[in-house]
C-alpha positions as CSV (number, residue, x, y, z in Angstrom):
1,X,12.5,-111.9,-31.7
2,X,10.2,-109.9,-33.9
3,X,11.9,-106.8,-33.8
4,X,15.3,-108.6,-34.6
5,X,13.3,-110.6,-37.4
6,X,12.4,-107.6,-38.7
7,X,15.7,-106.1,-39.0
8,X,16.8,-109.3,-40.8
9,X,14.6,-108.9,-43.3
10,X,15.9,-106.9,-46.7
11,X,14.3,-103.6,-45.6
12,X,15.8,-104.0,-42.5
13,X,19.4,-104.7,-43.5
14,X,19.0,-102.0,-46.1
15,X,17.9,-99.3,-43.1
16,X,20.7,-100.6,-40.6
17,X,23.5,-99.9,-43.5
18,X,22.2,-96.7,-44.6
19,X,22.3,-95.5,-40.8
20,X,25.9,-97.2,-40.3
21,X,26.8,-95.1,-43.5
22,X,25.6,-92.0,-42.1
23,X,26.8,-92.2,-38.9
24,X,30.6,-93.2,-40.7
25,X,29.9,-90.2,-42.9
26,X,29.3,-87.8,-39.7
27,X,31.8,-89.0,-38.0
28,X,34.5,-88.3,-40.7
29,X,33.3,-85.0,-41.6
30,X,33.6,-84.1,-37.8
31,X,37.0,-85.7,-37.8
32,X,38.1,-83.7,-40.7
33,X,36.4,-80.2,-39.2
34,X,38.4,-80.7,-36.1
35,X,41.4,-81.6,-37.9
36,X,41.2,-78.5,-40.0
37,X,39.6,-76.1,-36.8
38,X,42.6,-77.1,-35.2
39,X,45.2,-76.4,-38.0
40,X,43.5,-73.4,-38.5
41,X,44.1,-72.2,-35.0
42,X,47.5,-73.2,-34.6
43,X,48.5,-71.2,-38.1
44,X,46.8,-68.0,-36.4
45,X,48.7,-68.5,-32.5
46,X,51.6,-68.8,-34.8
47,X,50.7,-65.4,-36.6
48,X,49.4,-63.9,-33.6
49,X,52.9,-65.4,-32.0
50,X,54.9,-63.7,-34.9
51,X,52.8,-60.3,-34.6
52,X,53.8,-60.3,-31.2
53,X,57.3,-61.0,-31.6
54,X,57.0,-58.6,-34.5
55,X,55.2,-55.8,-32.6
56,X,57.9,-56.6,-29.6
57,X,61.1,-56.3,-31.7
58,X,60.1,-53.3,-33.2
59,X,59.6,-51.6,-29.6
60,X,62.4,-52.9,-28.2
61,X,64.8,-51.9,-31.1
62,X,62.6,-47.8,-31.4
63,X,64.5,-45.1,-30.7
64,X,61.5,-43.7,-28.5
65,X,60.8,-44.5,-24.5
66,X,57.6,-47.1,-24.1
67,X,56.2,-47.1,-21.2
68,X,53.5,-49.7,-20.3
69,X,51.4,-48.5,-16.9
70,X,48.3,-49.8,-15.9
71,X,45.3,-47.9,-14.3
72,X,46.9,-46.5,-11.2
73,X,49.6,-45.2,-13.4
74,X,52.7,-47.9,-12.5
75,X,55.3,-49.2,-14.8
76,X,54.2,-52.7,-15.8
77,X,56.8,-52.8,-19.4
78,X,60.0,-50.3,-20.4
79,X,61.4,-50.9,-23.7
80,X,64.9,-50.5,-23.8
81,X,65.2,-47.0,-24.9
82,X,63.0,-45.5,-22.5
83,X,65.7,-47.1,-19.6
84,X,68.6,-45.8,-21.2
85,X,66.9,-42.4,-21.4
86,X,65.8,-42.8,-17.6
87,X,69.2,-44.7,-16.7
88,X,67.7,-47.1,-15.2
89,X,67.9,-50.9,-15.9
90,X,64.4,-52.3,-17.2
91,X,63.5,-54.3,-14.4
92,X,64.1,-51.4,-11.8
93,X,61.4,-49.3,-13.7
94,X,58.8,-52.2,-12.9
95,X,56.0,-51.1,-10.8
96,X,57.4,-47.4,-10.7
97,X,54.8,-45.0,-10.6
98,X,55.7,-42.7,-14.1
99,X,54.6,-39.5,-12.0
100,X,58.2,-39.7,-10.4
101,X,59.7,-40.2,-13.8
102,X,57.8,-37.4,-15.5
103,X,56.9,-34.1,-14.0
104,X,55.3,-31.4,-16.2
105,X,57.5,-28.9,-17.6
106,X,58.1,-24.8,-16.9
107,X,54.7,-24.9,-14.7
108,X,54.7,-24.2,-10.8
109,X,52.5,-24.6,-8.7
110,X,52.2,-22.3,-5.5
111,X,54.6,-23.9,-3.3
112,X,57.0,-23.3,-6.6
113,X,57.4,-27.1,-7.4
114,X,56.5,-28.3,-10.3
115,X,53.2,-29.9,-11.1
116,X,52.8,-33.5,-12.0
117,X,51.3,-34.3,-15.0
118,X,47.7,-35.2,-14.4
119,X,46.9,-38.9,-15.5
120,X,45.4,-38.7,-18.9
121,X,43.4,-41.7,-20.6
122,X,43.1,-39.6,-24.0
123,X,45.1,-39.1,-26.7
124,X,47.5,-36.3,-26.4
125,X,50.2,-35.2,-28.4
126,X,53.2,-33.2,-28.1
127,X,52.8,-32.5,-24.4
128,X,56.2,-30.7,-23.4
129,X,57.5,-31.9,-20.2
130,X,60.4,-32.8,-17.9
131,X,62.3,-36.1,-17.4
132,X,63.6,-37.1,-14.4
133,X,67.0,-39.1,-14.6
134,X,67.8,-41.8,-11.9
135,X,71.2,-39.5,-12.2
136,X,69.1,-36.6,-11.4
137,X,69.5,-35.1,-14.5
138,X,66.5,-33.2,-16.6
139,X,65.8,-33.5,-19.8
140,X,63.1,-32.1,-21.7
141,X,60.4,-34.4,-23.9
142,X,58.1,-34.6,-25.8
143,X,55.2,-37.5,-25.0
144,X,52.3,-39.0,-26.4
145,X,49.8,-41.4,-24.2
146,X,47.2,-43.9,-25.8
147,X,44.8,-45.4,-23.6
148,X,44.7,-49.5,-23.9
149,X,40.8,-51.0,-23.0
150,X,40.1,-54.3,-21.7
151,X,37.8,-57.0,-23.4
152,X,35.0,-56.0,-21.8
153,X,35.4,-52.2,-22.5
154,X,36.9,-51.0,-19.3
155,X,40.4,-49.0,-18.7
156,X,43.1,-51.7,-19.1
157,X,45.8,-49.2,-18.8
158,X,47.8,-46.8,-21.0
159,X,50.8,-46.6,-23.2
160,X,53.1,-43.6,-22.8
161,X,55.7,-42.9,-25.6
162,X,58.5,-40.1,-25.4
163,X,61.2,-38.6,-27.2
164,X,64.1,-36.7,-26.1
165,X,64.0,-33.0,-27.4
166,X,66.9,-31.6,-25.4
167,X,68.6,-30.5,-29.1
168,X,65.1,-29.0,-30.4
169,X,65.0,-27.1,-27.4
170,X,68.1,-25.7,-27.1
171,X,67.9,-24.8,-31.4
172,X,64.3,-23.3,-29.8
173,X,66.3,-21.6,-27.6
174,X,68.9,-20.2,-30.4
175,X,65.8,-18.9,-32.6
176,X,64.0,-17.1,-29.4
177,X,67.5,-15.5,-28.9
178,X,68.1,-14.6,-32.1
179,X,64.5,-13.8,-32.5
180,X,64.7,-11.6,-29.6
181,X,68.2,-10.0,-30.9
182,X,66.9,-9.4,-34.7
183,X,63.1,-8.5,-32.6
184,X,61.5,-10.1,-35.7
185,X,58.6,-12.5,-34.9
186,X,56.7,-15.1,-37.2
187,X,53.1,-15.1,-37.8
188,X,50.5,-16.8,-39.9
189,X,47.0,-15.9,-41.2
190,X,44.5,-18.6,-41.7
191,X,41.2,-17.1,-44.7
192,X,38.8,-20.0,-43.5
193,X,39.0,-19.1,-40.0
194,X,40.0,-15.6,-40.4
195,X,42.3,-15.5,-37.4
196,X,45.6,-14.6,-37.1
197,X,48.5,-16.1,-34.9
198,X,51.5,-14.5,-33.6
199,X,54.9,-16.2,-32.1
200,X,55.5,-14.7,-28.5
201,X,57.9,-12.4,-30.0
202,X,55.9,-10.7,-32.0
203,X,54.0,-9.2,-29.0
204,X,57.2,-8.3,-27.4
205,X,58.2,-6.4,-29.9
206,X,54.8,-4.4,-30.2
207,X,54.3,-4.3,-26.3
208,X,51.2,-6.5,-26.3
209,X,49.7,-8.7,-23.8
210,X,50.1,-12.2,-25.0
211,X,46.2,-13.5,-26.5
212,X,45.6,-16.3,-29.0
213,X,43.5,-16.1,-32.4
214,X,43.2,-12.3,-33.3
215,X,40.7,-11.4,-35.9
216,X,42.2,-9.2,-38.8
217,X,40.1,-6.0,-37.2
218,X,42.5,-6.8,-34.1
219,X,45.5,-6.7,-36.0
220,X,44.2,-3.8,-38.2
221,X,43.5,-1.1,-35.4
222,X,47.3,-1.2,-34.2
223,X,48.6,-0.8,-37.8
224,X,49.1,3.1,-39.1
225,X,45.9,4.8,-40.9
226,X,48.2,5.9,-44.0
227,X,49.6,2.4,-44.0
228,X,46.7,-0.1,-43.5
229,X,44.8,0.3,-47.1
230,X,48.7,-0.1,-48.3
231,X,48.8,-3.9,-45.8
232,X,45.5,-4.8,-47.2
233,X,46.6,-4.6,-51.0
234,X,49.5,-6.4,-50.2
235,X,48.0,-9.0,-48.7
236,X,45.3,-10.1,-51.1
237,X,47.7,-9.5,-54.1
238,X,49.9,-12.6,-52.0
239,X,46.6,-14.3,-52.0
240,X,46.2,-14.0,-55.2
241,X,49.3,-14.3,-57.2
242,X,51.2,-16.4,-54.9
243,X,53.9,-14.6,-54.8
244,X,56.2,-13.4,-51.7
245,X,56.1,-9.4,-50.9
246,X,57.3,-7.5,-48.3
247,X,56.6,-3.5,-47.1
248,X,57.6,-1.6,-44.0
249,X,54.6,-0.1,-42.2
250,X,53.8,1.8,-39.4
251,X,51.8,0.8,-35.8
252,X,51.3,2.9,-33.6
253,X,52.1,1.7,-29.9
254,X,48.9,2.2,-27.1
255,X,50.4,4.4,-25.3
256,X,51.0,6.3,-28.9
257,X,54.8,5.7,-29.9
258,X,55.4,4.5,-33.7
259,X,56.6,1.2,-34.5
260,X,58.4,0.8,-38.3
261,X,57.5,-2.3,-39.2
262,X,59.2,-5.0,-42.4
263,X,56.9,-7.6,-42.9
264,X,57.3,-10.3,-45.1
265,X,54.5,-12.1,-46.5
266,X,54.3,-15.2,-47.7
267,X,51.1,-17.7,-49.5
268,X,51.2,-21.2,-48.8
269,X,50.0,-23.1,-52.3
270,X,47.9,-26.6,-52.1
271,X,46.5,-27.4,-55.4
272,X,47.2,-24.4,-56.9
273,X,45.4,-22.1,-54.7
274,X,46.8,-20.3,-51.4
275,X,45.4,-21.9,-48.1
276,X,47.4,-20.0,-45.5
277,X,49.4,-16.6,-45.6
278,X,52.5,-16.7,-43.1
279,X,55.7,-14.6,-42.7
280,X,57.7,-12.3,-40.2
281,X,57.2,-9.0,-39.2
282,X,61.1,-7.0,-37.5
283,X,60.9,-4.2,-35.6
284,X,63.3,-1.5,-38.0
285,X,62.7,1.7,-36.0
286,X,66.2,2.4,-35.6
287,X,67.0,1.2,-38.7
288,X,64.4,4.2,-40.3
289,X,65.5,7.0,-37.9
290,X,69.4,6.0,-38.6
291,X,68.2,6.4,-42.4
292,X,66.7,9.0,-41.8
293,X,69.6,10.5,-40.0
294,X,71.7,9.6,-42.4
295,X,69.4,11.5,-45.4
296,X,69.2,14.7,-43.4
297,X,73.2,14.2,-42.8
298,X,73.5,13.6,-47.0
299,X,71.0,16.1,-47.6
300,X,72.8,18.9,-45.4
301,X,76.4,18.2,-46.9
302,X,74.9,18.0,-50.3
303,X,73.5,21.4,-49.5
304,X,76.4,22.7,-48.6
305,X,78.4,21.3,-51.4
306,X,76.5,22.9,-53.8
307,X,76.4,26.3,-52.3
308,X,80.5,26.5,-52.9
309,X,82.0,27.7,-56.0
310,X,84.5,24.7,-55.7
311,X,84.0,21.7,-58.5
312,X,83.6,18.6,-56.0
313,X,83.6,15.0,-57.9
314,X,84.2,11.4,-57.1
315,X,85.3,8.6,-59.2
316,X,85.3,5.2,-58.3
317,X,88.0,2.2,-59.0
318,X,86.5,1.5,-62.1
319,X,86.8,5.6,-63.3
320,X,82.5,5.8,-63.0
321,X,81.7,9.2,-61.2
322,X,79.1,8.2,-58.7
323,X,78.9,11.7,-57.5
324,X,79.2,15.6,-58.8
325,X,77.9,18.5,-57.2
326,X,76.3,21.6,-59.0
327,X,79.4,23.1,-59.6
328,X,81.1,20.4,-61.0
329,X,77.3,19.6,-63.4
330,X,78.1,23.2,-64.6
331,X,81.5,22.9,-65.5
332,X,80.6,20.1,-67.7
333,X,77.5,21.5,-68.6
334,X,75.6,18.2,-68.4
335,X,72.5,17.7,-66.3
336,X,73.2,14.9,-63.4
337,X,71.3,12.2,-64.8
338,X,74.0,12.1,-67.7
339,X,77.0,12.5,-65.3
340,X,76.1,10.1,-62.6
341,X,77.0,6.6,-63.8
342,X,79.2,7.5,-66.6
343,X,82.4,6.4,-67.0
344,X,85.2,9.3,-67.2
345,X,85.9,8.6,-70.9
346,X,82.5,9.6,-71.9
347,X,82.6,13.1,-69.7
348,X,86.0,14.8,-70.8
349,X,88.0,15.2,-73.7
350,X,90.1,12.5,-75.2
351,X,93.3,14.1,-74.8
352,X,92.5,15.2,-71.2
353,X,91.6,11.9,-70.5
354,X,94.9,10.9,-71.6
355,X,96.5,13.9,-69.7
356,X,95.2,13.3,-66.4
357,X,95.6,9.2,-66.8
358,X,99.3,9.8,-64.6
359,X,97.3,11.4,-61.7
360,X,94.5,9.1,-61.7
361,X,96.8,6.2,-61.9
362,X,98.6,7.6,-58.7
363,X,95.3,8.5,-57.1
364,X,94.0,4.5,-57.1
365,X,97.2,4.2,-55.7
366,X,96.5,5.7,-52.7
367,X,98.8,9.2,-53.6
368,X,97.3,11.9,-53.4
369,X,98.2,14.3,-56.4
370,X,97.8,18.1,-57.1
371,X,97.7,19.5,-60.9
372,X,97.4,22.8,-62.2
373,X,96.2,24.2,-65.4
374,X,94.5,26.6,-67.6
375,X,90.8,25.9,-69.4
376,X,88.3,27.9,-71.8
377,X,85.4,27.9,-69.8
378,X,82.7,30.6,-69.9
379,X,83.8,32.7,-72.5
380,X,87.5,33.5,-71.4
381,X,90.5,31.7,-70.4
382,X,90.2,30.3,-66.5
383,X,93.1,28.4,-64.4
384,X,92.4,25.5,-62.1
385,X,94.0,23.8,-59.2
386,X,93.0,20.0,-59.2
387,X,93.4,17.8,-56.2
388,X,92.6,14.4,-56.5
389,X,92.1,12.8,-53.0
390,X,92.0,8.8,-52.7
391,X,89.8,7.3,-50.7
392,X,91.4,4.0,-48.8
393,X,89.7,1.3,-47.0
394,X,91.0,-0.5,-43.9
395,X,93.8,-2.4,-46.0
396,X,94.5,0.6,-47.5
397,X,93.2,-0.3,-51.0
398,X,91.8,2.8,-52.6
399,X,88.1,2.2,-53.5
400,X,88.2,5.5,-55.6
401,X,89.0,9.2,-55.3
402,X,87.6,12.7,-55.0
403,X,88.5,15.1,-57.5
404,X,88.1,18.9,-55.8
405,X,88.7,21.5,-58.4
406,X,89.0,25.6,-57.7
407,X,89.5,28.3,-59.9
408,X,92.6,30.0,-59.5
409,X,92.4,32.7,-61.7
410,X,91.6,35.3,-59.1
411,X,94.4,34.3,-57.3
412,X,97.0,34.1,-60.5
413,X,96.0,38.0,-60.9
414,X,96.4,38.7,-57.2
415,X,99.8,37.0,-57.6
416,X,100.6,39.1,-60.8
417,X,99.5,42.8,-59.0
418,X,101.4,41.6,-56.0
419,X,104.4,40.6,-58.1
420,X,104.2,44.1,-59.8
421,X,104.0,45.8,-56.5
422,X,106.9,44.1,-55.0
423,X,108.7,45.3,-57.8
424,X,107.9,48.8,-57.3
425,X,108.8,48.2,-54.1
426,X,112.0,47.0,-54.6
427,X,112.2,50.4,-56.9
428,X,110.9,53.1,-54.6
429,X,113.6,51.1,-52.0
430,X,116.4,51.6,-54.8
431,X,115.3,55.0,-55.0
432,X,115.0,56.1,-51.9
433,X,118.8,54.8,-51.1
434,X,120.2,56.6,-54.3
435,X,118.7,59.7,-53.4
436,X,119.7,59.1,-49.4
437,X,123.2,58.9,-50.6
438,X,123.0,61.7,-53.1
439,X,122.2,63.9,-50.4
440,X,124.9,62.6,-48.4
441,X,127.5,63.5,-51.2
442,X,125.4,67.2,-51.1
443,X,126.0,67.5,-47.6
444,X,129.7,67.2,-47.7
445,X,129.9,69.5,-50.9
446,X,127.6,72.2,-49.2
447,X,129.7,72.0,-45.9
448,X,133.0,72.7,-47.5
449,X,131.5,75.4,-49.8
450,X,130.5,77.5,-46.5
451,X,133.8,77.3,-45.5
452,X,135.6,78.2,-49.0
453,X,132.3,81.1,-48.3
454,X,134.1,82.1,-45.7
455,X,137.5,82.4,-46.9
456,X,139.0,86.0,-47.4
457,X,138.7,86.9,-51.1
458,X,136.0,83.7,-51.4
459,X,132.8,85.5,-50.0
460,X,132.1,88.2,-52.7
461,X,133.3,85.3,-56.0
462,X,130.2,84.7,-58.1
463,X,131.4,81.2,-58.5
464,X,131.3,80.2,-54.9
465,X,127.9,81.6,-55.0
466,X,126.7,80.1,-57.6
467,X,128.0,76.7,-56.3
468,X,126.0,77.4,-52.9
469,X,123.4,78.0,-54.9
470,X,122.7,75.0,-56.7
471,X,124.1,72.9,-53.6
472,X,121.3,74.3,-52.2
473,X,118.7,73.6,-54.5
474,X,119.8,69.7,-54.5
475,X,119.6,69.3,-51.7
C-alpha cells in the first residue's frame, strides 16, 4: 500500500508517464529501424538479384567458353558458348573433369601424348592449347583461368575462359609460310631493358640456336665489322628522329659464310619520344649476288660496246635515249651526262629529226627499218648505214628501239675500186676475144699466103713476101 501510495502521489504519476513515454518512444524508434533495416535489405537482394541476373545474361549471351570447376578441377557451370564450342549440351558438361576437354597444345610428353594442362589457381593469360570436341575434333584456344576464394579465404574453385583461335592460327600459319618463303623475320629492341627479341624466323634465317633476350653485344658480334658502326648510326638516328630507315648489312654466319641482310627499322612514339625500336630484317643474299651478276654482266657488254667502232643507241617509247655507248657520245660530241635522259629533239638537228620521224615511227611499230646516208663528221664527208631495231614486249608492244649506226664509207670506196676493177675486167675480157679472133682471121690469111708461096711464079714475087711478112708480124 505504501509503495502504490506513493506512485499515486504527483511525483509518482509524473515518473510512471515519463517511463510509459520512453518506453513508447523506444519502441517506435525500434519499430521504424526494423522497418527501414528490412527495406533496406530487400532493395540490396534485389540489386544483388539484378547483378546476378546481370552478371548471368552477360555470360550466357559472351561469345567466349565459361567454365565454372571447383577444386578438383570438375565442371560445376558451362555457359552456352563454351557447349557449342565443345558440342556438348550444358548439362552433359556437368561434373566433367576439364582435363578431358582441354589438353595442352604442340607439347609431348615421352610416351608422345600430349600433356595435360597442369591445374593452375593463378592468373594466366593467353596459354595456347588444344580443345577436345565431343565430335573428336581439335581446335586450338586460347584460355585464361581466375581463381574464385571462399569466405573464409580458402580455394573455392576456378573460372576458365576460352576463345577459339583456329583463324588466328591458321593466318599465324600464312605469315610463318610466307615468312619462311620471303626468309624475312621481325624483331624488336626494347632501350630500358636493352634486350633484343627476335621471331623464330629470324634465327632460321641466320642459322642460330633459338635463345630469348639478346643484349645488343649479342646481336652486334654476328653483324659485319665494315657494317656495324654503319647499324649503330642508323639506329640512334630512328631513336632520335623518329623516323623509319632501312640498310642492307652484312653477318657473317659461325661457321664464316656472309649473310646480306635488309633491315627495316622502325621507332615506336609515346608522348613524343621513341619507347621501342621494332622492324624486319630479309635475308637478300641472292638478291646481291644476282645484282651483282647482273653489274659484271652490264659492265662486260658495256665494255664491249664501247670497244667497237659501231654507234650503238637506244630510244625509248617516248623518243628519250636511256642509253649511248662511247661511240655513239663521240658522234654527237656530248659527254653522257647530257645525252642520257634527253629527249631526241634536243640531240640532233631539226631537219634530221624531221627526216628520220618515218623510221622512228615504223620502229615503235615494231618494223624494223634500215636507212642510209651521208654526214660531215670529223672533217670530211662520211656515209652511214642506220638500223633501227624495236624492241617488243610479250604483246608485242614496242617499249622502244635500238639505233645501231656504222660507217660505210670504207666499204662505198671498196665498192667503187671493185666497180672499177670489174670494169677493167670486163675490158681485158673484150680484149682478149678481139685479139683471139684477130689472130684467127691471121691464121687463115697466113695459111693461104704459104700456099700462093708455093705457087710456081708466086715464090720469088716481093708482094707475096711482103704479105708473109707482115702476116707474120701480126700474128
Amino acid at each position: 500500500m505504501t509503495a502504490l501510495q506513493g506512485l499515486l502521489t504527483p511525483p509518482g504519476l509524473i515518473g510512471l508517464v515519463v517511463g510509459i513515454v520512453l518506453a513508447l518512444g523506444i519502441g517506435v524508434a525500434s519499430f521504424s529501424y526494423v522497418r527501414e533495416l528490412r527495406a533496406r535489405l530487400q532493395r540490396e537482394h534485389r540489386e544483388l538479384a539484378a547483378a546476378a541476373r546481370r552478371n548471368q545474361l552477360l555470360v550466357e549471351a559472351s561469345g567466349e567458353g565459361v567454365l565454372e570447376l571447383d577444386a578438383t578441377g570438375a565442371v560445376r557451370y558451362a555457359n552456352p558458348a563454351a557447349a557449342r564450342a565443345l558440342g556438348y549440351e550444358t548439362n552433359e558438361l556437368i561434373g566433367l573433369d576439364y582435363r578431358v576437354l582441354i589438353n595442352a597444345r604442340e607439347t609431348q610428353d615421352g610416351t608422345g601424348q600430349p600433356q595435360k594442362v597442369r591445374f593452375v589457381t593463378d592468373i594466366a593469360r593467353e596459354v595456347g592449347a588444344i580443345l577436345k570436341r565431343k565430335d573428336g575434333q581439335r581446335r586450338p584456344i586460347e584460355y585464361r583461368v581466375v581463381p574464385m576464394s571462399a569466405h573464409g579465404g580458402g580455394g573455392a574453385g576456378t573460372v576458365l575462359t576460352f576463345s577459339d583461335v583456329t583463324q588466328r592460327v591458321r593466318l599465324d600459319t600464312l605469315v610463318r609460310d610466307m615468312q619462311r618463303t620471303a626468309r624475312v623475320s621481325g624483331w624488336e629492341y626494347d632501350p630500358v631493358t636493352k634486350r633484343m627479341s627476335w621471331t623464330d624466323m629470324g634465327f632460321a634465317v641466320q642459322e642460330l640456336p633459338l635463345r630469348q633476350g639478346m643484349s645488343v653485344d649479342d646481336v652486334m658480334k654476328y653483324v659485319h665489322p665494315e657494317d656495324r658502326e654503319r647499324l649503330l648510326n642508323t639506329a640512334r638516328g630512328v631513336k632520335e628522329n623518329g623516323q623509319m630507315a632501312q640498310l642492307e648489312a652484312r653477318v657473317v654466319h659461325p661457321a664464316g659464310r656472309e649473310l646480306w641482310l635488309r633491315i627495316i627499322i622502325k621507332g615506336e612514339r609515346r608522348d613524343n619520344a621513341v619507347v621501342r625500336l621494332r622492324g624486319t630484317f630479309q635475308d637478300v643474299t641472292d638478291r646481291i649476288h644476282a645484282e651483282s651478276q647482273v653489274r659484271a654482266t652490264r659492265d662486260f657488254y658495256e665494255l664491249t660496246l664501247d670497244a667497237m667502232p659501231v654507234l650503238v643507241a637506244y630510244v625509248n617509247a617516248d623518243l628519250v635515249m636511256t642509253y649511248a655507248n662511247a661511240a655513239e657520245l663521240q658522234a654527237l660530241r656530248k659527254p653522257r651526262e647530257r645525252v642520257i635522259g634527253k629527249h631526241l629533239k634536243e640531240l640532233i638537228s631539226s631537219e634530221r629529226f624531221v627526216e628520220f620521224m618515218d623510221d622512228v615511227d615504223a620502229a615503235l611499230r615494231g618494223e624494223p627499218r634500215v636507212r642510209t646516208g651521208s654526214n660531215f663528221f670529223e672533217g670530211r664527208m662520211r656515209d652511214a648505214q642506220v638500223n633501227l631495231v624495236p624492241q617488243l614486249d610479250a604483246r608485242g608492244q614496242a617499249l622502244g628501239f635500238f639505233s645501231i649506226t656504222f660507217d660505210i664509207s670504207e666499204l662505198k670506196r671498196l665498192e667503187q675500186r671493185l666497180v672499177q676493177a670489174q670494169k677493167m675486167e670486163a675490158i681485158g675480157q673484150l680484149t682478149g676475144g678481139i685479139a683471139h679472133d684477130f689472130n684467127n682471121l691471121l691464121t687463115v690469111i697466113s695459111g693461104n699466103l704459104q700456099v700462093l708461096e708455093e705457087l710456081p711464079g708466086y715464090a720469088t714475087e716481093p708482094m707475096v713476101q711482103q704479105l708473109l711478112g707482115a702476116a707474120t708480124r701480126a700474128a
